[in-house]
C-alpha positions as semicolon CSV with decimal commas, in nm:
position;residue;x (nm);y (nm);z (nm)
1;X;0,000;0,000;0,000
2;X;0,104;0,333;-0,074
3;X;0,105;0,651;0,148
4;X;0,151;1,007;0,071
5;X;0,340;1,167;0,424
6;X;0,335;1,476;0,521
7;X;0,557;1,606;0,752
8;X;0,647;1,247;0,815
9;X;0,855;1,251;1,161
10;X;0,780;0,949;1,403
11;X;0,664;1,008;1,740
12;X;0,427;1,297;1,634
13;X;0,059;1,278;1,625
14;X;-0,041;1,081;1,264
15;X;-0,351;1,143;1,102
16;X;-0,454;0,920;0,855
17;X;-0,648;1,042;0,586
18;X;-0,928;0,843;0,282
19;X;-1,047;1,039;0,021
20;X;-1,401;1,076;-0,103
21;X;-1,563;0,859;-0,322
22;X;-1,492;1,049;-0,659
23;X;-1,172;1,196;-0,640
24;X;-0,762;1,103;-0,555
25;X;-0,601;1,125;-0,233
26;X;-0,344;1,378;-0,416
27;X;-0,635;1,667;-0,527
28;X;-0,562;2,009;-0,461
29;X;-0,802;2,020;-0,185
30;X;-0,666;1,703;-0,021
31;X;-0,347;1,859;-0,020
32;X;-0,401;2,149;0,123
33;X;-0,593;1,969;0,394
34;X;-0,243;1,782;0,444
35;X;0,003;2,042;0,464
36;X;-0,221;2,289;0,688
37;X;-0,276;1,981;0,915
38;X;0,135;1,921;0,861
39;X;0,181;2,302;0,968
40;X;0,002;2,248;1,329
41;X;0,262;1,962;1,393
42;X;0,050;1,639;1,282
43;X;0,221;1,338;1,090
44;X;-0,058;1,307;0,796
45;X;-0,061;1,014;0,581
46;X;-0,310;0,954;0,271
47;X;-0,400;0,639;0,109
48;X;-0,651;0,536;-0,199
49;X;-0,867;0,226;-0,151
50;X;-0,811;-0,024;-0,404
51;X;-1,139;0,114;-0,702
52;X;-0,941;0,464;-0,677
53;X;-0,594;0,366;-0,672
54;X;-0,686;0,098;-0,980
55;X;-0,782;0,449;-1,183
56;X;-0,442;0,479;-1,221
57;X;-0,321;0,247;-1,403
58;X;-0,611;0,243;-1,653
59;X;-0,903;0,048;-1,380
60;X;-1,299;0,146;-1,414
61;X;-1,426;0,448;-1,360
62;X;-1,738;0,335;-1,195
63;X;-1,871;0,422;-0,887
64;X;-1,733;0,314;-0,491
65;X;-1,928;0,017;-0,354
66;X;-2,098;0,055;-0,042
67;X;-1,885;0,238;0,214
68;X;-1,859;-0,079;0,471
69;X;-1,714;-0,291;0,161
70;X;-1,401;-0,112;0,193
71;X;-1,363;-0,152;0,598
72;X;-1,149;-0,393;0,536
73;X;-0,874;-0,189;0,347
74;X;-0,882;0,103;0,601
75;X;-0,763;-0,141;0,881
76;X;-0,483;-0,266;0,632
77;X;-0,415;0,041;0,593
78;X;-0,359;0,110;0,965
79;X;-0,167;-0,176;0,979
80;X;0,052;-0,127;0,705
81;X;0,139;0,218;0,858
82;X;0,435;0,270;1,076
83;X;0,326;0,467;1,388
84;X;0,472;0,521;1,743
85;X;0,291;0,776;1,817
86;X;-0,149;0,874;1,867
87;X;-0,332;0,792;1,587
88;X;-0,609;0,982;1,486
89;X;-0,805;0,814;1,177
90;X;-1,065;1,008;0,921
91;X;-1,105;1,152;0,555
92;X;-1,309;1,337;0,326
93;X;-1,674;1,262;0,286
94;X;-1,695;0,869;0,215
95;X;-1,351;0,854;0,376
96;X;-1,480;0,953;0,688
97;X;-1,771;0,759;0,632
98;X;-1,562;0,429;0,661
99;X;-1,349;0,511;0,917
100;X;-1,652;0,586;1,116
101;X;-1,756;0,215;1,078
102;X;-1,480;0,109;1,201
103;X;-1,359;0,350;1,472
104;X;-1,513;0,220;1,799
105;X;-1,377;-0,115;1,778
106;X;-1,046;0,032;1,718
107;X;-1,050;0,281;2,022
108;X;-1,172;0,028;2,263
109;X;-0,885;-0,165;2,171
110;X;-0,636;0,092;2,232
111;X;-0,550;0,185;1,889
112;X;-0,653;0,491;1,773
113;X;-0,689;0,798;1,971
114;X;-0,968;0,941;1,749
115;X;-1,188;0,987;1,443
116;X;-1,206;1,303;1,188
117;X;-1,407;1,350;0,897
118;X;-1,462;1,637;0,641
119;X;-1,772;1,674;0,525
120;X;-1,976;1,397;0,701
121;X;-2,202;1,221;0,408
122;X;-2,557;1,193;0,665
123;X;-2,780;1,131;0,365
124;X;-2,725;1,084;-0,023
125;X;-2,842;1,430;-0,182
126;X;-3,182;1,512;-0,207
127;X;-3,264;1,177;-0,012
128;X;-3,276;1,336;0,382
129;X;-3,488;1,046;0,506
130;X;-3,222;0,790;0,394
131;X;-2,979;0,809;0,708
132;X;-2,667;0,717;0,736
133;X;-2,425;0,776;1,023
134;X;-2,654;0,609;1,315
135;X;-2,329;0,436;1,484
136;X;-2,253;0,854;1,527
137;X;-2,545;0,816;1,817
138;X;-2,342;0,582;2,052
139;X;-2,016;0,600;1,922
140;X;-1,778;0,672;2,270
141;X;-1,444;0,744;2,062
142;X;-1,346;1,139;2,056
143;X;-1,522;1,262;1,719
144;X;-1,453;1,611;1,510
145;X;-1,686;1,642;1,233
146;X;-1,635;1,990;1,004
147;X;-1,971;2,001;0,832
148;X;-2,046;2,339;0,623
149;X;-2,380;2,510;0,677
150;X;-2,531;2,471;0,365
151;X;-2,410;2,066;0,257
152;X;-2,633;1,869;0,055
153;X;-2,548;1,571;0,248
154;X;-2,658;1,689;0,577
155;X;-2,740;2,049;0,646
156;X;-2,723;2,209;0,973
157;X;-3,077;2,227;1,021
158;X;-3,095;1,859;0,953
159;X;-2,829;1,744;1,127
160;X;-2,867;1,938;1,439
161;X;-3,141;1,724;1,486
162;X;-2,987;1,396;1,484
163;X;-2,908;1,265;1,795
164;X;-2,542;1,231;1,830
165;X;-2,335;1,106;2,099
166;X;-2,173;1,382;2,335
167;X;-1,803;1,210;2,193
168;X;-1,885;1,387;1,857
169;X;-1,806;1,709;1,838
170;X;-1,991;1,932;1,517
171;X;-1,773;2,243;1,406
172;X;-1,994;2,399;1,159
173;X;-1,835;2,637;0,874
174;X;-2,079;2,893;0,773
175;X;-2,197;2,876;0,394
176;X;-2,002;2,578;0,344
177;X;-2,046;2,318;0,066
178;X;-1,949;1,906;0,074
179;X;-1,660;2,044;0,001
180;X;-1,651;2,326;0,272
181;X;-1,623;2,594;0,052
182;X;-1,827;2,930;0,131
183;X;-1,942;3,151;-0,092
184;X;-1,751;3,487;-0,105
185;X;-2,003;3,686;-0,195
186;X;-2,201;3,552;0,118
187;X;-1,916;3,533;0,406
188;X;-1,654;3,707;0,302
189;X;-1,434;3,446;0,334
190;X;-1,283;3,169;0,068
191;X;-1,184;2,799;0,071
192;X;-0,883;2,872;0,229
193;X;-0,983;3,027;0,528
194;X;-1,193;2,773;0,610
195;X;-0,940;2,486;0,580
196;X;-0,725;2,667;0,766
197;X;-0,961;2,702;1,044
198;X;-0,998;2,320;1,032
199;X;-0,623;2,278;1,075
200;X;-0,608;2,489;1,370
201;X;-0,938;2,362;1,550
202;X;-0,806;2,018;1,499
203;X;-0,508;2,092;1,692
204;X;-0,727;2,271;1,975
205;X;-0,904;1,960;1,986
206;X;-0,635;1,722;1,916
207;X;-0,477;1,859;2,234
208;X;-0,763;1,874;2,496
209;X;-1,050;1,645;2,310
210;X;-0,844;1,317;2,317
């Protein structure tokens, strides 16, 4: 399996980081989750499950499977990863989606130290009575979710009534989209300034959450 590391020094913090279910572990937004993530002192690493990273070399362009299918390769990813340090696991969208699935088992065995995810996928678009996310409601490992205002896969006035467990924390970034991004015109403020307020908040919480 291969890894993209940033800031790779052991003993630090590592983060380890799925993409969504359409795009590379190496986009221009993925990296620039990385290396502001990098800049507050976190190891990151970023993988591709096996449909994405078989794009490469010429593999289908159909859709992901169903998240849980790819459970599997998250945990071989965790164990294929060399870490002495916390471990906090997570990714964009679907990424976080499936690390969520498997998260609880994993901190109640002492291995990870937490669970992140950008841009939580609570329903498919459009669809708001098709759930997903229920393990959210009992889930006792520490939980950041960054979820922007205005998401088609789970809106704050949907999702703030869910009933979530008090381990997941909700950091809400006005006017966002799925992917985060505000509208200018609306906030004032551009993709950019909200990822970097992700990478700092993350290190607030990796610091006194876990």
């Amino acid at each position: 399996m291969q890894f993209l590391l940033n800031r790779d020094k052991q003993g630090r913090t590592t983060i380890l980081l799925a993409h969504g279910s359409g795009a590379p572990m190496d986009t221009p937004w993925m990296n620039m989750v990385a290396e502001g993530l990098a800049d507050q002192g976190f190891r990151v690493a970023r993988f591709e499950f096996s449909y994405m990273a078989a794009r490469r070399t010429g593999g289908s362009k159909r859709p992901p499977a169903k998240a849980d299918t790819y459970a599997p390769e998250f945990l071989s990813a965790i164990d294929a990863l060399s870490c002495d340090g916390p471990l906090i696991i997570g990714g964009k969208s679907m990424g976080g989606r499936v690390a969520s699935l498997i998260a609880q088992d994993l901190y109640d065995a002492g291995r990870i130290n937490g669970l992140l995810c950008l841009g939580f996928p609570f329903h498919p678009t459009n669809k708001p009575e098709s759930r997903r996310g229920e393990n959210l409601e009992d889930i006792s490992c520490p939980t950041l979710i960054y979820q922007g205002t205005r998401d088609p896969f789970g809106t704050r006035g949907e999702v703030e009534t869910y009933a979530l467990s008090n381990a997941v924390t909700l950091h809400w970034l006005e006017d966002g989209d799925h992917d985060l991004k505000p509208r200018k015109r609306m906030t004032g403020k551009t993709l950019e300034d909200h990822l970097k307020d992700v990478a700092l908040k993350t290190k607030l919480w990796g610091h006194s959450g876990l």
